[in-house]
N, C-alpha and C positions, 0 to 999 in steps of 0.2 A: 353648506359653504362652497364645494366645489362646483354644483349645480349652479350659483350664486355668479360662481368668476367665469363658470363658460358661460353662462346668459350676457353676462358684461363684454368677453373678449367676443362671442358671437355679436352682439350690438356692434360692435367696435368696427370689426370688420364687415359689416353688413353698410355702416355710414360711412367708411374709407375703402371700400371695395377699389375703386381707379388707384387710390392714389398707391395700396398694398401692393396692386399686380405692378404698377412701373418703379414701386422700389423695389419688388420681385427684381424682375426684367432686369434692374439695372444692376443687382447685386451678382447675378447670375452673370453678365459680361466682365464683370471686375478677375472672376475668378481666370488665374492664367491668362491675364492681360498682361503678362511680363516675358511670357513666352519669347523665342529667339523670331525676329523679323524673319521674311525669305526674301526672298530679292527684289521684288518690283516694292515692298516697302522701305525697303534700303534703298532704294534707288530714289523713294519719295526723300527721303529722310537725305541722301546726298544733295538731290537740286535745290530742295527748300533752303540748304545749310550753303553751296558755294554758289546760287545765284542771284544775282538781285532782281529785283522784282522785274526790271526791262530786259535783264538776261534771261527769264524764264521762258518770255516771250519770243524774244527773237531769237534767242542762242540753242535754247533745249526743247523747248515747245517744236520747232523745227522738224525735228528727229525721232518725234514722239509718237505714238499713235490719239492720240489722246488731245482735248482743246486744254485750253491753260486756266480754266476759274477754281479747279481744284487746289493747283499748286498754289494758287495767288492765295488763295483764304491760307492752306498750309502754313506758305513763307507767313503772314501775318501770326497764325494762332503760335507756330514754332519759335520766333522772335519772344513772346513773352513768356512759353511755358517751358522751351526747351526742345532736347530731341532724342528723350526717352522714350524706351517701348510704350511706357503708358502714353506719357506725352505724345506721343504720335498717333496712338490707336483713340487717345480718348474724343475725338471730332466725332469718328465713327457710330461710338456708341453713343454719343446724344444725337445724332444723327437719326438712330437706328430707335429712341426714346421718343421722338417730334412726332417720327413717321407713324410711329402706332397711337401716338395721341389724336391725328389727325383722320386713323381711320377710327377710332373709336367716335371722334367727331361726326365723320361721314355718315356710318349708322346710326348715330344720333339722334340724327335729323331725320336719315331715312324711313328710321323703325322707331326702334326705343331702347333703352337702357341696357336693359338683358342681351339683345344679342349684338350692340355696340361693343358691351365691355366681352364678351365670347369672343366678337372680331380681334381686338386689341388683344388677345390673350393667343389667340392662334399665329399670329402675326408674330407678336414676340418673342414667344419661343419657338417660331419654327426654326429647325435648328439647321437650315441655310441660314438665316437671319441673324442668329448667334452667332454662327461661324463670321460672318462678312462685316458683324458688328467691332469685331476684334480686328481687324485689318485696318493700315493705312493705307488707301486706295479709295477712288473716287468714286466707289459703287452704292456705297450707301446715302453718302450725298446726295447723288440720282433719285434713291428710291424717295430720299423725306422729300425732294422737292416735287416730285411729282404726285406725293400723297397728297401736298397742299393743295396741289393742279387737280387732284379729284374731287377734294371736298370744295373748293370753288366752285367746279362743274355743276354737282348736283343741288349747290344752295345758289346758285345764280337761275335757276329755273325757277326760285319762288319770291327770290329778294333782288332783282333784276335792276346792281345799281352800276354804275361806271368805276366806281371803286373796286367791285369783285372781278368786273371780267379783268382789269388791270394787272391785280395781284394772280390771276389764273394764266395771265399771258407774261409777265415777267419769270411763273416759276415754269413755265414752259421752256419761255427762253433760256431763263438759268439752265436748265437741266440740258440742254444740249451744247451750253459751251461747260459745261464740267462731263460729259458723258455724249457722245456725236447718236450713238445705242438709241438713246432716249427719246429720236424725231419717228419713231415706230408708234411708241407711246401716245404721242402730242398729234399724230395721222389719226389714233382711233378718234382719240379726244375731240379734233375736228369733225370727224367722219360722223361720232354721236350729235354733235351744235347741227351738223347741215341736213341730216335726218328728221331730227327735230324742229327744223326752219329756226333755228336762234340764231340767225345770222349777224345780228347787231355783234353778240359775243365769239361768234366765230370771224369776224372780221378784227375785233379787237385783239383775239387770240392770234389771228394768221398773223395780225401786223409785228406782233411783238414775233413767233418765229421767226418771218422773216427779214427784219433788223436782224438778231442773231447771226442768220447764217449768213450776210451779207457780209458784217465784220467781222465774221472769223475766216472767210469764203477764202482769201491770200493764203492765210496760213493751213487752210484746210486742200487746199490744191499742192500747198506744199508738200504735207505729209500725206496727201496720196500719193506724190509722184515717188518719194522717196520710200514708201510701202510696197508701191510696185518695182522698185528696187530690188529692196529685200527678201520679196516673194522669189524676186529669178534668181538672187544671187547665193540665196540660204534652200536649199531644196525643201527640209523640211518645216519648214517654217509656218508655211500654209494649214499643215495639222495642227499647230499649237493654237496658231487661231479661230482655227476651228471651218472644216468644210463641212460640207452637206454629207453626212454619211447616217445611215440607219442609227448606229451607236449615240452619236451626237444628239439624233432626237429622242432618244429611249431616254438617254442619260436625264434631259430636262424635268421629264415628270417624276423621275426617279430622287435625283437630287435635291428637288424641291419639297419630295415628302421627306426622305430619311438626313439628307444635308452630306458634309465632305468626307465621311467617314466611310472607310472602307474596309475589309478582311477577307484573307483566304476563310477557306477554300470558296475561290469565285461564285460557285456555284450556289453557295450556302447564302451567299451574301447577295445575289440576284434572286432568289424564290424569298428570300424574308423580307427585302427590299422592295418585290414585287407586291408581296401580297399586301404590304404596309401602304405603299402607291395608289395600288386598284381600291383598297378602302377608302381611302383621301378623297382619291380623283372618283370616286362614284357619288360621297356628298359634296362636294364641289361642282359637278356636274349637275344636282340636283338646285345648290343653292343660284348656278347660272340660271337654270329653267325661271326661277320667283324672278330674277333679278336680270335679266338680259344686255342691260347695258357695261355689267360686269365681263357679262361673255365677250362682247364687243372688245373690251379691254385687254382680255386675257390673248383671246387668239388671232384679232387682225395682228397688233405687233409681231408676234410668235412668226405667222406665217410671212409676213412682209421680212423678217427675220432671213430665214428660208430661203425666200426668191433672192435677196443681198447677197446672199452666202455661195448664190452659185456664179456669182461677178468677184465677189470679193468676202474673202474665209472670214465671218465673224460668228458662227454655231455653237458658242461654246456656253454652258448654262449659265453662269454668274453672269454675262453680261444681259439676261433675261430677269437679271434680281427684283425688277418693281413690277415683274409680274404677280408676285407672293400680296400685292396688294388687290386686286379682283380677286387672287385665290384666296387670301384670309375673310374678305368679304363673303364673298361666296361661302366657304366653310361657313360662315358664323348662320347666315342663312339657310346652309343645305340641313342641317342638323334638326330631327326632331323632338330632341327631348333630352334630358340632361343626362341620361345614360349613353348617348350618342357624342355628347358636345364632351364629358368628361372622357369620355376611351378616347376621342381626337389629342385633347390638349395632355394625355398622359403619355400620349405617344409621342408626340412633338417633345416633352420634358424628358422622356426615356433618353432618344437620340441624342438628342442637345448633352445633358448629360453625361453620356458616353465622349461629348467631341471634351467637353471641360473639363473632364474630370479624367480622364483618361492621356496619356503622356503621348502616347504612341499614336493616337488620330491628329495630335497637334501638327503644325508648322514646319517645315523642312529646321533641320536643327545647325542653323548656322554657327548660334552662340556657343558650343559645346564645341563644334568642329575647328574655330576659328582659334580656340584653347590650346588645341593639340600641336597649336605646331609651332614647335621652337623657334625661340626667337634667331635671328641673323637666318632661318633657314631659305634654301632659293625654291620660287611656289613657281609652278605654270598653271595657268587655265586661261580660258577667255576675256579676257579684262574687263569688258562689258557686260558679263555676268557673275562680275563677284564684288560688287558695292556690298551684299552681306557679308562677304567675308572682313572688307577693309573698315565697315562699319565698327565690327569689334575689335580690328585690330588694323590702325592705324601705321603700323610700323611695320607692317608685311606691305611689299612691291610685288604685285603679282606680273612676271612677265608672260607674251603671248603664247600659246602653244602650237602656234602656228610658224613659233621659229625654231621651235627644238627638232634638233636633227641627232643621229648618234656620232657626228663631228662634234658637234657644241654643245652636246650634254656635260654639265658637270659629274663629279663622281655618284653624288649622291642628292635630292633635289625631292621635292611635295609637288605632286599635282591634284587640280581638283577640276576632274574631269565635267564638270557641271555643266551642261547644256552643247559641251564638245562634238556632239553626234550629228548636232542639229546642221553645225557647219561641215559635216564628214570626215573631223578630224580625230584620227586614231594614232598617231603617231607613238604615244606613249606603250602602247602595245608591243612595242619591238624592245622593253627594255624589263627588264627583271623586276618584279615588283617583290616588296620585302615587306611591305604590312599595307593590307588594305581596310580603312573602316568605315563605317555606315551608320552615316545621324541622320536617323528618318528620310532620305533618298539624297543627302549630301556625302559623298565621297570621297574621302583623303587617302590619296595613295601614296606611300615612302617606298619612290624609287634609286636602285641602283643601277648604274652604268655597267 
């Protein structure tokens, strides 16, 4: 009998193998999708809620780093579902569902079935990809449109119609008015069509980039000039965005094998890190070798990356996120055998894992911190970095801390020093503090004058 129902449940899943792994995949981002926002997703979660669709564009797109197709889709999906954690996170993770379909697609076509569905399996739970599936932020969006941009690519070489290059050059264009990141990408893309002499499709591709950056070109001179602002006026500001420094590159291969979770003691958590990395990155470097147009994919962007970074600070790894689609590619191809492909994807489910299941690797904990503080009480911090705070609690006015002096301190007063350093402001140091706490790297201080 028993022999009878695992021969049944083995068929079962042998006929639904695709469809098990993305109700996998999509079960696994559900978990702690309620988690407390941190601030650039409150910050999405404010614009989509006080602006209209023309205010996105001229009023806050302005001042943004960022082009405006993310918000726009935002403000539309938020309008009917709301602007709940799930509600906001959930774009993400269908998002983060299309992109692995598309590369299971890709191998498809390219190979065959077995190491398609191993692509899609390494893609989806690599647990960067978990992590950034649970966010509201325009990274993942990026990633699915440029997976479509790939699998266009490589089925316009044998089915060579005006309809594919089309769809290969609008998801191009998309992906650079939701992510500016993503013309690194759309350079290799090209760079592969002009090697190849497909010019017909590389002129169809160039035409639709360059539409794109034409009509965002106003707003995108904008928010350089006003980036370069910020750069002189904020000193550290430059690190957040990330410069060229050794760490910054280390970090990229690092974080794409093991994803955002970190732990003392450092040391412990760079040699396991390490040695989880160099396994990755040896069959990946392997699967590049069969597959070269992958490699093209993975490190022209990377390195055009690099040379951006030393004009203008953008080195930081999540903005490299739809590089995880050559790398999953590549895995699914570098692996020789099913003792190889099984140690990868147990490794990827290990980590992952750890980020979901685990409280402490999760999200800055706004939700908890924004609890704690009595109602009518007076808060200072940067007003421009606490939309998580007023997210949960509407009835707290946070004033600047750039005006507190020990003339105009009240007697007794919360501050939450959150991103205060970046400006050089310490002020609150000069005043007695009476209870400090700590939700996952948000800070409430109860001070006394």
């Amino acid at each position: 009998m028993f022999s009878t129902m695992g021969q049944f449940f083995k068929s079962i899943a042998q006929k639904y193998q695709i469809q098990l792994v993305f109700a996998g995949a999509f079960i696994i981002r559900l978990i702690g999708l309620n988690q407390s926002l941190w601030l650039d997703e409150a910050t999405t979660a404010r614009v989509v809620k006080e602006y209209t669709m023309i205010g996105l564009i001229r009023q806050f797109s302005q001042f943004d780093f960022h082009p405006p197709l993310y918000y726009i889709c935002m403000k539309i999906w938020t309008a009917v579902v709301g602007y709940s954690e799930i509600a906001l996170r959930m774009p993400s993770v269908i998002f983060s569902l299309i992109a692995g379909y598309f590369i299971y697609r890709t191998v498809l076509y390219l190979k065959n079935k077995r190491t398609a569905l191993w692509a899609a399996l390494f893609f989806l739970c690599n647990p960067l990809i978990v992590y950034y599936s649970q966010e509201a932020r325009m990274y993942m969006l990026t990633v699915c449109l440029l997976s479509m941009a790939t699998y266009f690519l490589f089925i316009d070489e044998k089915q060579s119609r005006l309809s594919i290059k089309i769809y290969m050059g609008v998801c191009l264009a998309a992906s650079f008015a939701v992510f500016y990141g993503s013309i690194f990408y759309s350079a290799s893309v090209l760079l592969i069509l002009l090697v190849r002499r497909r010019f017909h499709t590389l002129f169809v591709a160039l035409l639709f980039i360059i539409l794109a950056i034409v009509i965002l070109s106003p707003l995108t001179i904008s928010q350089y000039m006003h980036s370069q602002t910020a750069l002189t006026s904020i000193a550290l500001w430059s690190n957040v965005l990330g410069t060229v420094t050794l760490k910054n590159i280390l970090l990229i291969p690092l974080k794409f094998a093991v994803g955002r979770i970190s732990f003392e003691p450092k040391w412990l958590y760079w040699l396991l890190g390490g040695f989880w990395s160099i396994a990755v990155w040896f069959i990946v470097l392997k699967g590049f070798l069969v597959q070269k147009s992958f490699a093209v994919l993975c490190v022209m962007p990377l390195l055009l990356g690099i040379i951006f970074s030393f004009f203008s600070p953008l080195l930081t790894y999540f903005r490299f996120l739809y590089l995880l689609i050559p790398i999953s590619i590549a895995l699914a191809y570098g692996v020789t055998n099913k003792k190889h492909a099984y140690s990868m994807l147990i490794g990827f489910v290990f980590f992952s894992g750890l980020y979901v299941l685990v409280a402490r690797f999760h999200r800055e904990n706004w939700k908890d911190a924004a609890r704690v503080v009595p109602s009518h009480s007076i808060v200072y911090g940067v007003p421009s970095s606490m939309d998580a705070l007023t997210y949960y609690r509407s009835d707290i006015k946070v004033n600047n801390i750039r005006t507190l002096t020990m003339q105009n301190a009240p007697k007794t007063f919360i501050v939450f020093p959150y991103t205060s350093e970046l400006y050089g402001i310490n002020t609150y140091t000069q005043f007695r503090v009476i209870r400090s706490q700590d939700y996952r790297g948000v800070i409430v201080l109860t001070i006394s004058r």
